[in-house]
Gaussian input, Z-matrix of N, CA and C with variables (Angstrom, degrees):
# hf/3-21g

backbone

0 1
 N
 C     1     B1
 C     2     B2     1     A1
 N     3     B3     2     A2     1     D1
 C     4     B4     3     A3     2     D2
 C     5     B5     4     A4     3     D3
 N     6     B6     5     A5     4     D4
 C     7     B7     6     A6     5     D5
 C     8     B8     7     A7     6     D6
 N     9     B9     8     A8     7     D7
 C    10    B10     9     A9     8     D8
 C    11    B11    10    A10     9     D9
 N    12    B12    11    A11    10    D10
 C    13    B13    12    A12    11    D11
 C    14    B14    13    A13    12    D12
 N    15    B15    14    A14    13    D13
 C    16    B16    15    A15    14    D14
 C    17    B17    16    A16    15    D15
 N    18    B18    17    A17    16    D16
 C    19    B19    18    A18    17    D17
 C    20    B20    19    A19    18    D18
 N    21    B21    20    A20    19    D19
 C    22    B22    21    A21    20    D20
 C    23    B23    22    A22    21    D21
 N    24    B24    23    A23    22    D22
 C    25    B25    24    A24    23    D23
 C    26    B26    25    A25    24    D24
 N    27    B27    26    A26    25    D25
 C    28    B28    27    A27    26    D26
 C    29    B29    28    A28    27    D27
 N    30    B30    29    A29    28    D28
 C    31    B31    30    A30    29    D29
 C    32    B32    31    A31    30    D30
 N    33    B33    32    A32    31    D31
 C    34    B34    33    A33    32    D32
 C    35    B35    34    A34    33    D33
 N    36    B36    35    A35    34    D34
 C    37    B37    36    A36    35    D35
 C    38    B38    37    A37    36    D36
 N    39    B39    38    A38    37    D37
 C    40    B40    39    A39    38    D38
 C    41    B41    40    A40    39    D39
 N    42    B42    41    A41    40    D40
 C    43    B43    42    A42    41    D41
 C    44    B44    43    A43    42    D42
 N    45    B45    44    A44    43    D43
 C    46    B46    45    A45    44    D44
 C    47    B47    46    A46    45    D45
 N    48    B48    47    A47    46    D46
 C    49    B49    48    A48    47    D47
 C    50    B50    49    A49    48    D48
 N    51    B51    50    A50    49    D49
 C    52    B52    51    A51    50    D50
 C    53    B53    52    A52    51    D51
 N    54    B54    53    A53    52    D52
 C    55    B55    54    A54    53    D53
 C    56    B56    55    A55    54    D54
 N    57    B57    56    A56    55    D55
 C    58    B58    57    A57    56    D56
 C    59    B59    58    A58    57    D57
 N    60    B60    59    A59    58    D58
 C    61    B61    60    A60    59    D59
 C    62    B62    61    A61    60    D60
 N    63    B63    62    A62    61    D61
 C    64    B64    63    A63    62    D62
 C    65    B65    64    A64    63    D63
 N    66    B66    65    A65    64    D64
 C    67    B67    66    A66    65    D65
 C    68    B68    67    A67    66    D66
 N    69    B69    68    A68    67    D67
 C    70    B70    69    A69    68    D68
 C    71    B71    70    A70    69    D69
 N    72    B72    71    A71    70    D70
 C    73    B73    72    A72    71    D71
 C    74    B74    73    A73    72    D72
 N    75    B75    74    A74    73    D73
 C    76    B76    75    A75    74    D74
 C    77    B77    76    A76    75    D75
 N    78    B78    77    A77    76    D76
 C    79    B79    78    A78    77    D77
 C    80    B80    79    A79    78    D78
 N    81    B81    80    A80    79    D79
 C    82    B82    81    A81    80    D80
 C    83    B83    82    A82    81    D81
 N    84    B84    83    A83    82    D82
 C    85    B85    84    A84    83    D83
 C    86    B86    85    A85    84    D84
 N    87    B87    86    A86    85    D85
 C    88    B88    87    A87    86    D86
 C    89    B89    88    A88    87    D87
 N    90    B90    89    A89    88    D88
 C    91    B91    90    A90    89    D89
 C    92    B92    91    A91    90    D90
 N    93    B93    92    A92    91    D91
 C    94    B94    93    A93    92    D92
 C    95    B95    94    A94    93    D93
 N    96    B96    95    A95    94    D94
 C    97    B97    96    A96    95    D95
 C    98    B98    97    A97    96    D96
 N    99    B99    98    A98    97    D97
 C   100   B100    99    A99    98    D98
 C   101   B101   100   A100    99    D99
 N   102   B102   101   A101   100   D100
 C   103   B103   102   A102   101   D101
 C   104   B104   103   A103   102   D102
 N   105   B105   104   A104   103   D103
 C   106   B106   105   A105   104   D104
 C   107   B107   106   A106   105   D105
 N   108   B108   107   A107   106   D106
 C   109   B109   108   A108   107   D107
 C   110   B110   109   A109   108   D108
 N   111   B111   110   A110   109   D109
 C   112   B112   111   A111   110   D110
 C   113   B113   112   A112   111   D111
 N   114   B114   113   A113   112   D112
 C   115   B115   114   A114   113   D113
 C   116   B116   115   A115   114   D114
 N   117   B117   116   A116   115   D115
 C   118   B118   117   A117   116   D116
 C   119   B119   118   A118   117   D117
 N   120   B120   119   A119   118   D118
 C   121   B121   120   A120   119   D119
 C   122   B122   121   A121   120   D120
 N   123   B123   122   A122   121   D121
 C   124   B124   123   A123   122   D122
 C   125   B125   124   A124   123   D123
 N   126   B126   125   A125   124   D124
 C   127   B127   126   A126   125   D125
 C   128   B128   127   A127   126   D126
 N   129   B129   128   A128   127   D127
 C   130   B130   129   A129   128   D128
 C   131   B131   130   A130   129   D129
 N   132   B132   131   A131   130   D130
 C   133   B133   132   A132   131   D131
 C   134   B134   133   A133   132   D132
 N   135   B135   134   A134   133   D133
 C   136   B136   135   A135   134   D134
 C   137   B137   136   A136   135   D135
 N   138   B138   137   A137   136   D136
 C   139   B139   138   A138   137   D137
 C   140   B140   139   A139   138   D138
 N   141   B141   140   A140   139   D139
 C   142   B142   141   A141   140   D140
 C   143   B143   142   A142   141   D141
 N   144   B144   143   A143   142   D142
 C   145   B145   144   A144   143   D143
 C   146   B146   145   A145   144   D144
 N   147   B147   146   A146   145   D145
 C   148   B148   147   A147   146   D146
 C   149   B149   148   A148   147   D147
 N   150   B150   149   A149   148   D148
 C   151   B151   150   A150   149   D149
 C   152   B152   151   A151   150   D150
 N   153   B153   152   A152   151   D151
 C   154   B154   153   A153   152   D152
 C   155   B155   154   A154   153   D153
 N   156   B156   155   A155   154   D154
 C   157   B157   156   A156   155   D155
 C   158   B158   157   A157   156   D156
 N   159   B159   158   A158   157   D157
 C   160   B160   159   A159   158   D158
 C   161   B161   160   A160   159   D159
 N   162   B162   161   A161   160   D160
 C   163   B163   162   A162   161   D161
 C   164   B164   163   A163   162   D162
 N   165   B165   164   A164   163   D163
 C   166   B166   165   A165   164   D164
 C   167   B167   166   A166   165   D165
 N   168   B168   167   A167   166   D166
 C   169   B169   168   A168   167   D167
 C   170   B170   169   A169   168   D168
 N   171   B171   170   A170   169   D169
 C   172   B172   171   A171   170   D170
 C   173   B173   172   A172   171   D171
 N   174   B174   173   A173   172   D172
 C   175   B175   174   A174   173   D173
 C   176   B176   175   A175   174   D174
 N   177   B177   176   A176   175   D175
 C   178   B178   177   A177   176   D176
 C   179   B179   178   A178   177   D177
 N   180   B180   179   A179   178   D178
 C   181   B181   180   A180   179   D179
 C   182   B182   181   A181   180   D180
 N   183   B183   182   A182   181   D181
 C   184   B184   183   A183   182   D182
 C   185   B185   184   A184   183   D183
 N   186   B186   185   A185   184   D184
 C   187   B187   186   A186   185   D185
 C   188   B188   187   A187   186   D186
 N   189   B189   188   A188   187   D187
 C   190   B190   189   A189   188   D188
 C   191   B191   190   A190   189   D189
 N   192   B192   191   A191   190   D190
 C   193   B193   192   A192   191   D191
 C   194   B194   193   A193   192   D192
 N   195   B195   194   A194   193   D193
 C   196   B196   195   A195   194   D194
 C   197   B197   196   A196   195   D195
 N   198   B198   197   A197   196   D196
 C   199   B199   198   A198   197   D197
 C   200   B200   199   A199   198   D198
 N   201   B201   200   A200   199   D199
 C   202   B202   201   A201   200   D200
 C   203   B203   202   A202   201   D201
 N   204   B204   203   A203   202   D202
 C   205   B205   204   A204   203   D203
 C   206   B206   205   A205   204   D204
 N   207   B207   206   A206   205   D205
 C   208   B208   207   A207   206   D206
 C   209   B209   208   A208   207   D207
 N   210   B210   209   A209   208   D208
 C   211   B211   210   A210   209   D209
 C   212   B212   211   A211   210   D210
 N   213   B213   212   A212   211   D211
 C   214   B214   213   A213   212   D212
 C   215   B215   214   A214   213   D213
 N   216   B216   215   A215   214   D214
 C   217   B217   216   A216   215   D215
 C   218   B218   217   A217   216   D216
 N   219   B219   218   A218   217   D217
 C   220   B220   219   A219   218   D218
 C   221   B221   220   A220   219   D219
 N   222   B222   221   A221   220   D220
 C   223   B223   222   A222   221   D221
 C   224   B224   223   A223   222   D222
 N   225   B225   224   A224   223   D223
 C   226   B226   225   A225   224   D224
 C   227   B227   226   A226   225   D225
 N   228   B228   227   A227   226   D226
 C   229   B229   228   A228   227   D227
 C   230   B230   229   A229   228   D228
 N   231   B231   230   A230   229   D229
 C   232   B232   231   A231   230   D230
 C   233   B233   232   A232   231   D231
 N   234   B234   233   A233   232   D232
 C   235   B235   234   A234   233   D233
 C   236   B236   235   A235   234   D234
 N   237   B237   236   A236   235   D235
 C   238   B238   237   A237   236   D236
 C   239   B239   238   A238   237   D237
 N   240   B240   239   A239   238   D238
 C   241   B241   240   A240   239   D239
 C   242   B242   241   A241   240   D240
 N   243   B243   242   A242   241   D241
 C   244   B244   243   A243   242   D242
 C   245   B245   244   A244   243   D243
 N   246   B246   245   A245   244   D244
 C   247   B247   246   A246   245   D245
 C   248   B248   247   A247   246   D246
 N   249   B249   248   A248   247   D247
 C   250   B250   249   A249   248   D248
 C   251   B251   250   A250   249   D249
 N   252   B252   251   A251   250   D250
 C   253   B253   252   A252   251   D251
 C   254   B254   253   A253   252   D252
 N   255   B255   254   A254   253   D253
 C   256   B256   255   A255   254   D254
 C   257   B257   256   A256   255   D255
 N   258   B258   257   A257   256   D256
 C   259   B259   258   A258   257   D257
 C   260   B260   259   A259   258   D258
 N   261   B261   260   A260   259   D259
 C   262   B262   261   A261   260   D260
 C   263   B263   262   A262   261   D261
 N   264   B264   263   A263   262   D262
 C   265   B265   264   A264   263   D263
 C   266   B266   265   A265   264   D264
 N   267   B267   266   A266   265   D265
 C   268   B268   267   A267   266   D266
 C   269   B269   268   A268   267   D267
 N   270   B270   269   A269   268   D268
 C   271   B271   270   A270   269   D269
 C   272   B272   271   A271   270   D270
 N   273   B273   272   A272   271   D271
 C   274   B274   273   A273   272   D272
 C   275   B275   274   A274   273   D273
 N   276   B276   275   A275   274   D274
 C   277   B277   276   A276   275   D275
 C   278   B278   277   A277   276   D276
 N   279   B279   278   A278   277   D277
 C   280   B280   279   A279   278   D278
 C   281   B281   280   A280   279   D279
 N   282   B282   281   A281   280   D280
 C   283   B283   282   A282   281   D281
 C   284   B284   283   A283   282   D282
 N   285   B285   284   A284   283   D283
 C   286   B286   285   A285   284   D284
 C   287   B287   286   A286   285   D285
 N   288   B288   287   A287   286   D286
 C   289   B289   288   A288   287   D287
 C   290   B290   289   A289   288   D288
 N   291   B291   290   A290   289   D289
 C   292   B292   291   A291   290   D290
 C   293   B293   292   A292   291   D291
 N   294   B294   293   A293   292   D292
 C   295   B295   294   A294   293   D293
 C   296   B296   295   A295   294   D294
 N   297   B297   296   A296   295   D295
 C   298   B298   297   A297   296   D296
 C   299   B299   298   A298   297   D297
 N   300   B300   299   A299   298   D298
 C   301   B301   300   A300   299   D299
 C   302   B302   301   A301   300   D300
 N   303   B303   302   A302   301   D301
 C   304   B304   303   A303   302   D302
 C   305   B305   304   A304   303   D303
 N   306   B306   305   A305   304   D304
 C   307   B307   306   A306   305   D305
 C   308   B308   307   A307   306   D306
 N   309   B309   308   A308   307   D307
 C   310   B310   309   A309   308   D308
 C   311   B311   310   A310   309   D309
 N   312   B312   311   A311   310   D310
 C   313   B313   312   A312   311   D311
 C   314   B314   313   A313   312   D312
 N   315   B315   314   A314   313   D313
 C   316   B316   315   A315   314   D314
 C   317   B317   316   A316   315   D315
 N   318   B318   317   A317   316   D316
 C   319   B319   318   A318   317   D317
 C   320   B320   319   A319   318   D318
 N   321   B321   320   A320   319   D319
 C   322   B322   321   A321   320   D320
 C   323   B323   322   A322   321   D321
 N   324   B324   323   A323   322   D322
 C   325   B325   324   A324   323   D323
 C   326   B326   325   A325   324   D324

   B1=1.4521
   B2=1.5329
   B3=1.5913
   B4=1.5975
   B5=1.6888
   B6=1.2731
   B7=1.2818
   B8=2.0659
   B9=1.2043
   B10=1.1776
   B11=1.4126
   B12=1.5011
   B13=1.4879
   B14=1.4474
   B15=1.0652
   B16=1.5882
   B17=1.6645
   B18=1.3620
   B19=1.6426
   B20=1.4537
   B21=1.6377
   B22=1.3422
   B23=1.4558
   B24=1.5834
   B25=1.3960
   B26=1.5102
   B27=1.1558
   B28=1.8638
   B29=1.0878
   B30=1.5678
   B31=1.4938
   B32=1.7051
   B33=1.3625
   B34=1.8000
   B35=1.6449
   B36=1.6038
   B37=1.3785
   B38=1.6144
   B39=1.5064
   B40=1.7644
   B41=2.0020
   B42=1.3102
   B43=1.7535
   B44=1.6544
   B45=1.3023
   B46=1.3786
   B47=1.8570
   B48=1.3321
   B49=1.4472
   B50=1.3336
   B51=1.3937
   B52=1.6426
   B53=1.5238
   B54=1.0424
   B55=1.7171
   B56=1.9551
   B57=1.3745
   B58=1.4573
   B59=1.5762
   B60=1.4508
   B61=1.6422
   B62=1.5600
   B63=1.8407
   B64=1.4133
   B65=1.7719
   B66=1.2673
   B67=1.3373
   B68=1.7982
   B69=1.4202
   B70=1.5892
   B71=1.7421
   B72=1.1129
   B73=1.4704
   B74=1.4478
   B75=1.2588
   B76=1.7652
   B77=1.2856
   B78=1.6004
   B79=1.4306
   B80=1.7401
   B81=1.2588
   B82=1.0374
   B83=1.7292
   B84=1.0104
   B85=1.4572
   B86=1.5466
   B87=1.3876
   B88=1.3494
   B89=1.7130
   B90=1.0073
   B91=1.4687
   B92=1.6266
   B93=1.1864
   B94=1.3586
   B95=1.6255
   B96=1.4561
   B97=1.6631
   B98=1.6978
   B99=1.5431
   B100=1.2365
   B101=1.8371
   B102=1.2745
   B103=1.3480
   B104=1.3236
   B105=1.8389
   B106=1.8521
   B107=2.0437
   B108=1.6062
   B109=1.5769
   B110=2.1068
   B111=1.1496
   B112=1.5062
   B113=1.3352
   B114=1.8964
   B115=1.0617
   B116=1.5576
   B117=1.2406
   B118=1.4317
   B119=1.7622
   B120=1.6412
   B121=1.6412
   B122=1.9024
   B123=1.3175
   B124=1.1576
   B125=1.6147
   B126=1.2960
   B127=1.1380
   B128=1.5996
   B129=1.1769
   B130=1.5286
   B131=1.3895
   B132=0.7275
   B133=1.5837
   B134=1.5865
   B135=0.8464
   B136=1.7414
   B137=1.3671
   B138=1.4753
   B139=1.4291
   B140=2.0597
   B141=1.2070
   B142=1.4764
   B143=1.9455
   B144=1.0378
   B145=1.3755
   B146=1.2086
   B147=1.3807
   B148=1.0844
   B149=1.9856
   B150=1.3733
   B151=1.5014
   B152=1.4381
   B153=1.3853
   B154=1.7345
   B155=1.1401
   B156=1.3223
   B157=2.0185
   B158=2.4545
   B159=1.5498
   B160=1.4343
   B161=1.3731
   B162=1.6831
   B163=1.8902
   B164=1.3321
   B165=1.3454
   B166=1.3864
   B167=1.4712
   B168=1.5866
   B169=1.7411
   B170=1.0603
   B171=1.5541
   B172=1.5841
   B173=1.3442
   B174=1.2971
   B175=1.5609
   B176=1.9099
   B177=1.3226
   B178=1.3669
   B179=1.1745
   B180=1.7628
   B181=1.0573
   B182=1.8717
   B183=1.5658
   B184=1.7794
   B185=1.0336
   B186=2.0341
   B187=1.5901
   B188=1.3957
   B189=1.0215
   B190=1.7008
   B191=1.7636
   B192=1.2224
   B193=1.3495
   B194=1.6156
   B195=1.2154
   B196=1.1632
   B197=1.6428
   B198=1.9927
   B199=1.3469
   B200=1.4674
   B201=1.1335
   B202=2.2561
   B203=1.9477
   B204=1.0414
   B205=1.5007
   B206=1.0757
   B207=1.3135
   B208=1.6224
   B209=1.3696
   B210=1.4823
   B211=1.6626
   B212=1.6246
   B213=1.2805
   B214=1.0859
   B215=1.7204
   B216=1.4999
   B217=1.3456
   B218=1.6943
   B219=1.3315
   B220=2.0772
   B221=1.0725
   B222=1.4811
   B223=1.7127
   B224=1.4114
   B225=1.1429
   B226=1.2079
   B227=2.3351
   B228=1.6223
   B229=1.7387
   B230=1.2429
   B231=1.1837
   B232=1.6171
   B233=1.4929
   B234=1.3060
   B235=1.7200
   B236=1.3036
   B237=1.2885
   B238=1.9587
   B239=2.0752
   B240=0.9598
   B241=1.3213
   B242=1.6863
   B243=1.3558
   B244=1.7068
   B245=1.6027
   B246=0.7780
   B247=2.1080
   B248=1.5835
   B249=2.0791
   B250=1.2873
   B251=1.3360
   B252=1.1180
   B253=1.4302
   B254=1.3013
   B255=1.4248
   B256=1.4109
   B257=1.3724
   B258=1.6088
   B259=1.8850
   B260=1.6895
   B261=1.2972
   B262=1.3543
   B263=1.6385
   B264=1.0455
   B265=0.7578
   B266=1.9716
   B267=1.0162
   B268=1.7471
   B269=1.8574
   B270=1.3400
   B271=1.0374
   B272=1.4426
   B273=1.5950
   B274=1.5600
   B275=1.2866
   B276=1.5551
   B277=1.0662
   B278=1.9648
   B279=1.0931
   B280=1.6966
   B281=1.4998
   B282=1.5679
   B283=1.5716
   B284=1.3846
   B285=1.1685
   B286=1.3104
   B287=1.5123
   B288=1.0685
   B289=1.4200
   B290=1.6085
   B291=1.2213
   B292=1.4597
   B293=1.4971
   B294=1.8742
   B295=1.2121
   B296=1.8915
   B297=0.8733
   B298=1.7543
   B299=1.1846
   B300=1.8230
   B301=1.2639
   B302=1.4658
   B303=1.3892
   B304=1.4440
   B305=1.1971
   B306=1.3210
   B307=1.3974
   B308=1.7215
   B309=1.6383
   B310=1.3696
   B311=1.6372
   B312=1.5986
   B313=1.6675
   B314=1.3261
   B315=2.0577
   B316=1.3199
   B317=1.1947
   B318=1.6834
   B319=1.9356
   B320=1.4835
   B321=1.5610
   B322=1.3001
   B323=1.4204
   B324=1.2440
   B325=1.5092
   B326=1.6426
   A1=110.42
   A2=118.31
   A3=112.71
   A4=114.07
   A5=112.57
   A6=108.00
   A7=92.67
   A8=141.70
   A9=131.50
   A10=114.08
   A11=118.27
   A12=127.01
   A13=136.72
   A14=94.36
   A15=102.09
   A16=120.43
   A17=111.72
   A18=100.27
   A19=120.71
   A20=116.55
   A21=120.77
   A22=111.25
   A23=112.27
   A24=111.68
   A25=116.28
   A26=127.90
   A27=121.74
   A28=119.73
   A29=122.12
   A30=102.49
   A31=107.20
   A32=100.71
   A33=96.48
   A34=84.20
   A35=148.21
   A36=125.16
   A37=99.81
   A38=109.45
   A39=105.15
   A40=109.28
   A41=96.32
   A42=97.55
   A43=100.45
   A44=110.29
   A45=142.54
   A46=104.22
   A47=123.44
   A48=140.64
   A49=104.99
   A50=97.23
   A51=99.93
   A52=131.25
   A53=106.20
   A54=113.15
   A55=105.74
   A56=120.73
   A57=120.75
   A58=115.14
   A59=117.71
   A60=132.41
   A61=86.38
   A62=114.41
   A63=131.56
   A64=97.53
   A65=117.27
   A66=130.01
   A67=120.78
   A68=86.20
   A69=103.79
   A70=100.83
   A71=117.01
   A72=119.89
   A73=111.57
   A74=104.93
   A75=111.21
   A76=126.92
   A77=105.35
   A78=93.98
   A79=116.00
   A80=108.97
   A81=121.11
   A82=125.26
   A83=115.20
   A84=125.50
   A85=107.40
   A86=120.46
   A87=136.08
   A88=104.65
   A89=125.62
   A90=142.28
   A91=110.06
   A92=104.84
   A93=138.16
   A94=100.76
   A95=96.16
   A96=115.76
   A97=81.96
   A98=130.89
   A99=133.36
   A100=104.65
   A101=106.40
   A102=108.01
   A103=115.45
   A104=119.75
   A105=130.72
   A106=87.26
   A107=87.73
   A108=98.06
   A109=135.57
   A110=100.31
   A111=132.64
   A112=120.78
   A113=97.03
   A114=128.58
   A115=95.30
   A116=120.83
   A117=133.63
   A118=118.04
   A119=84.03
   A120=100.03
   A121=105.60
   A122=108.34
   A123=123.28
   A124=106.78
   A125=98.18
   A126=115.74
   A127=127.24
   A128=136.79
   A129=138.01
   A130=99.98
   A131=143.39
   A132=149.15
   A133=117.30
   A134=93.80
   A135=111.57
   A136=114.39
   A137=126.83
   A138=136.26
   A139=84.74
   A140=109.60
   A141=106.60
   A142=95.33
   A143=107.85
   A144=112.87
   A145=101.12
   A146=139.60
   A147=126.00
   A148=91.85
   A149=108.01
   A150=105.05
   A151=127.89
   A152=112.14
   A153=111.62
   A154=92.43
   A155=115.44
   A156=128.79
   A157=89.39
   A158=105.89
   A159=81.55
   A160=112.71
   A161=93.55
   A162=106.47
   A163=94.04
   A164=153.06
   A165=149.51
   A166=93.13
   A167=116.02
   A168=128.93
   A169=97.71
   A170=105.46
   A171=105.93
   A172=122.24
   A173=89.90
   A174=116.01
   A175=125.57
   A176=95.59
   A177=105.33
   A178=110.04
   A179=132.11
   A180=124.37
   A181=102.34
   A182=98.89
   A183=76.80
   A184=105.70
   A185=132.18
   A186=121.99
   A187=101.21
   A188=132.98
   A189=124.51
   A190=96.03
   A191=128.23
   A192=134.40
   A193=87.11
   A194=155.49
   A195=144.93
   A196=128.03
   A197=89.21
   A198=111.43
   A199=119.68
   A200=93.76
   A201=101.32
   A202=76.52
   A203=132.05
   A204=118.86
   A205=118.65
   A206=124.21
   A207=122.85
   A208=131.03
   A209=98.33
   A210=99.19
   A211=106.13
   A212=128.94
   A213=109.68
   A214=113.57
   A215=113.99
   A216=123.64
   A217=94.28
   A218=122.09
   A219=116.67
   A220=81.56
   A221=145.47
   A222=116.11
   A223=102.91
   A224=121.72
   A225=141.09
   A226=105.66
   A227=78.01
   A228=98.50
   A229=99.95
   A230=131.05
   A231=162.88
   A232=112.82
   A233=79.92
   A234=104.80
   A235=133.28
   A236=93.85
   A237=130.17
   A238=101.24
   A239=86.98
   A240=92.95
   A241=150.28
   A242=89.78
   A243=119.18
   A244=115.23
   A245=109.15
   A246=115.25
   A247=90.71
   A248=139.50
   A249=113.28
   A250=89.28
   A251=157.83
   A252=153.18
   A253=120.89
   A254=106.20
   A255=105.82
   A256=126.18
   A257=84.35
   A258=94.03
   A259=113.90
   A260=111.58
   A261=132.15
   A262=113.11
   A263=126.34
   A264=138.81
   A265=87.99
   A266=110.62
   A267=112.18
   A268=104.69
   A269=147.23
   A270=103.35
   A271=156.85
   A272=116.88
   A273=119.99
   A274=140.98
   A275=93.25
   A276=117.64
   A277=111.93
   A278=128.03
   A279=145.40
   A280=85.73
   A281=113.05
   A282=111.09
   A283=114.36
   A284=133.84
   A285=119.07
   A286=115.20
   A287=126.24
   A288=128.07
   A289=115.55
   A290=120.52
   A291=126.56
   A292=107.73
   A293=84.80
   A294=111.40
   A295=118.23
   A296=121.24
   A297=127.43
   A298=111.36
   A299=109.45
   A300=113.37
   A301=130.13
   A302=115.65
   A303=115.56
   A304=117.96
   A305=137.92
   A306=148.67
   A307=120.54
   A308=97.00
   A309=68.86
   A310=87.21
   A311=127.33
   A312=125.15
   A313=84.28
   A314=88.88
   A315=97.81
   A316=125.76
   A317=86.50
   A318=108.20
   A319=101.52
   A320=103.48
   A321=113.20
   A322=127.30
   A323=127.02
   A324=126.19
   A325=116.48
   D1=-43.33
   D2=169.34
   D3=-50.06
   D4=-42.81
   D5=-161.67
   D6=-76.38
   D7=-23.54
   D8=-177.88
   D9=-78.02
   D10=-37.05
   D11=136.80
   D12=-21.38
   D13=-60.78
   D14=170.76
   D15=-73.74
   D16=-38.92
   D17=170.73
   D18=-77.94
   D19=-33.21
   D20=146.70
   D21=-17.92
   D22=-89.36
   D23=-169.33
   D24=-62.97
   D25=-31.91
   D26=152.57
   D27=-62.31
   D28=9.24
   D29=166.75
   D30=-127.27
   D31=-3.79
   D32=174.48
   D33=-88.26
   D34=-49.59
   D35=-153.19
   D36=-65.74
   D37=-44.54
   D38=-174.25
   D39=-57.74
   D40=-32.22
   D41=170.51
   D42=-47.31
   D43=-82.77
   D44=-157.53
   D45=-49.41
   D46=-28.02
   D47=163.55
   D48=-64.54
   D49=-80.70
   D50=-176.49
   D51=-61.49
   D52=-30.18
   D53=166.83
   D54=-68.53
   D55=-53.17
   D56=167.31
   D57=-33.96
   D58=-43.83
   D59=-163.11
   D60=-71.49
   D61=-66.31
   D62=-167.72
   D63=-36.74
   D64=-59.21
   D65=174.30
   D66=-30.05
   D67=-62.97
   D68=179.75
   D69=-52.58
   D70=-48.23
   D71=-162.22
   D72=-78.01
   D73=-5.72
   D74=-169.09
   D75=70.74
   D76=21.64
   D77=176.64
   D78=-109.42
   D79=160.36
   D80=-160.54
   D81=-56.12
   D82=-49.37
   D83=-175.95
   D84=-68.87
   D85=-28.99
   D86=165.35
   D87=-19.95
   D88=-60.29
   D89=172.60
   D90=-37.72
   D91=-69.93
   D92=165.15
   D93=-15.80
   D94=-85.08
   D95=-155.45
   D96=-63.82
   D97=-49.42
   D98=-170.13
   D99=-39.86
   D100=-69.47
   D101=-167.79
   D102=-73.30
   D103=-13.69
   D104=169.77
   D105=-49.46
   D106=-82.67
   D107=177.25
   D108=-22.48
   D109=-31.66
   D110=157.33
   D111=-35.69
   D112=-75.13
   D113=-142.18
   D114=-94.17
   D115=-44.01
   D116=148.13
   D117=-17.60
   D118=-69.96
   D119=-169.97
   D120=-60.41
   D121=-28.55
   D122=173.32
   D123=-40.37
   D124=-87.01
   D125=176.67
   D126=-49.57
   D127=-33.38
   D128=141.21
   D129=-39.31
   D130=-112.60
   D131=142.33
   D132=41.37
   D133=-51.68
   D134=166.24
   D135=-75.29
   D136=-53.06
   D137=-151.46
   D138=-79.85
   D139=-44.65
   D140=-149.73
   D141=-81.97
   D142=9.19
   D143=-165.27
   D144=-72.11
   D145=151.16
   D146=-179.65
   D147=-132.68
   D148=111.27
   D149=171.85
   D150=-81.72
   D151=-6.77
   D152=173.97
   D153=-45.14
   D154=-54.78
   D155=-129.30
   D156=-68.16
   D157=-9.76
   D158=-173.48
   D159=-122.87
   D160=37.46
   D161=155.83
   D162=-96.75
   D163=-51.45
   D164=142.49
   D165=-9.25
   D166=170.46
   D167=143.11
   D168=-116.09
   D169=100.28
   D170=141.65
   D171=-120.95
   D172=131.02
   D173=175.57
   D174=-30.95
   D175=-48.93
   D176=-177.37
   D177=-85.38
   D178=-28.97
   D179=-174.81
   D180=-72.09
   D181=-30.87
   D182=-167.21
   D183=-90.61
   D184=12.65
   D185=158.77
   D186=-82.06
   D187=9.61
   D188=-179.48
   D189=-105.49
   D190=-26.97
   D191=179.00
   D192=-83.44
   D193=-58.06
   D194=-163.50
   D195=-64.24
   D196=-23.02
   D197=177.00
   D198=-97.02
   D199=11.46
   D200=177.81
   D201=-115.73
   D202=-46.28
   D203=-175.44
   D204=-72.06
   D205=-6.93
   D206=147.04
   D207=-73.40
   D208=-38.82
   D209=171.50
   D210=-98.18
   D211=32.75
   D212=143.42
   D213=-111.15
   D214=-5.49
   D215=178.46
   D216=-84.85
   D217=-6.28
   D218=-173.84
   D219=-104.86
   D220=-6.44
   D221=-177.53
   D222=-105.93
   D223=-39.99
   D224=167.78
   D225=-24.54
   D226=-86.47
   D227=158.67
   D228=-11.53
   D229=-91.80
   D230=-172.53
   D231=4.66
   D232=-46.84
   D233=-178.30
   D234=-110.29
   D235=18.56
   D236=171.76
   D237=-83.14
   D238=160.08
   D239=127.78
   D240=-139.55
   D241=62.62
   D242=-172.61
   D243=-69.37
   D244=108.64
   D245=-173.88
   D246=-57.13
   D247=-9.73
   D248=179.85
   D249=-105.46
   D250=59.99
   D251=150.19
   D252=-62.22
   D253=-40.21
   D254=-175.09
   D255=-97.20
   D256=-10.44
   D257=168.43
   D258=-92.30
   D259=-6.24
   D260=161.06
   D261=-68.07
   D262=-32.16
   D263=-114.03
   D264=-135.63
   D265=-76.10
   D266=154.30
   D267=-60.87
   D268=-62.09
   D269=166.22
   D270=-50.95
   D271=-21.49
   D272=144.82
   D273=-25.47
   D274=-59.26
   D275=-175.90
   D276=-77.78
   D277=-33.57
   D278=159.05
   D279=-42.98
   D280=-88.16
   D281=-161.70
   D282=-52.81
   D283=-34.45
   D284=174.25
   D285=-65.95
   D286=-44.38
   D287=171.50
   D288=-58.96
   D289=-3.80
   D290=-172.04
   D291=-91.57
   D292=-65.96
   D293=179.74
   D294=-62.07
   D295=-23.40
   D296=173.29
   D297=-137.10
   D298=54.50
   D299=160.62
   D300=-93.25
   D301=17.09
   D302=144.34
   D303=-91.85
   D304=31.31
   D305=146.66
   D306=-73.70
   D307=-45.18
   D308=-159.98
   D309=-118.43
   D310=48.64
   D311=169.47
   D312=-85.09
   D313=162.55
   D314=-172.30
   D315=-123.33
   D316=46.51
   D317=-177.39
   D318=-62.31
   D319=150.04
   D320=150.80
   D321=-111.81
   D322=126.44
   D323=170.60
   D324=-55.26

């Protein structure tokens, strides 16, 4: 299950890169791969969740629950036609990188 985890989450960030670039360039599917990548991260996001931890209060666990409810409120958007989508859309993506940034340092043990 770690190892399905791990390509999971290497394949929603390479979505979420390459659809951002697609973006920059104006092309169309850019969106696409953007919100695949999302929806992905979603789902990692979900699996690694651990819900014991929020009969406890912890703090960090429920900004990581706040940060899959943003990117499911930026994919959502997506399919609006809301002029803040895309700032929805880069903020998701900020908080998740904030919020589970001992995920992706590139210490080695």
């Amino acid at each position: 299950m770690k190892r399905f985890l791990s390509i999971l989450y290497a394949l929603a960030t390479v979505f979420i890169i390459v659809g951002a670039l697609f973006i920059l360039q104006a092309e169309s599917y850019g969106l696409a791969l953007l919100t695949s990548g999302l929806g992905l991260n979603i789902l990692y996001r979900i699996l690694i969740l651990r819900l014991q931890k929020f009969k406890v209060f912890k703090l960090h666990d429920f900004l990581k629950l706040l940060g899959i409810l943003i990117m499911i409120f930026a994919c959502v958007l997506i399919f609006t036609n809301s002029e803040y989508k895309f700032n929805i859309l880069i903020l998701s993506v900020i908080v998740d990188v904030i919020i589970n940034y001992k995920e992706i340092t590139l210490k080695t043990q």
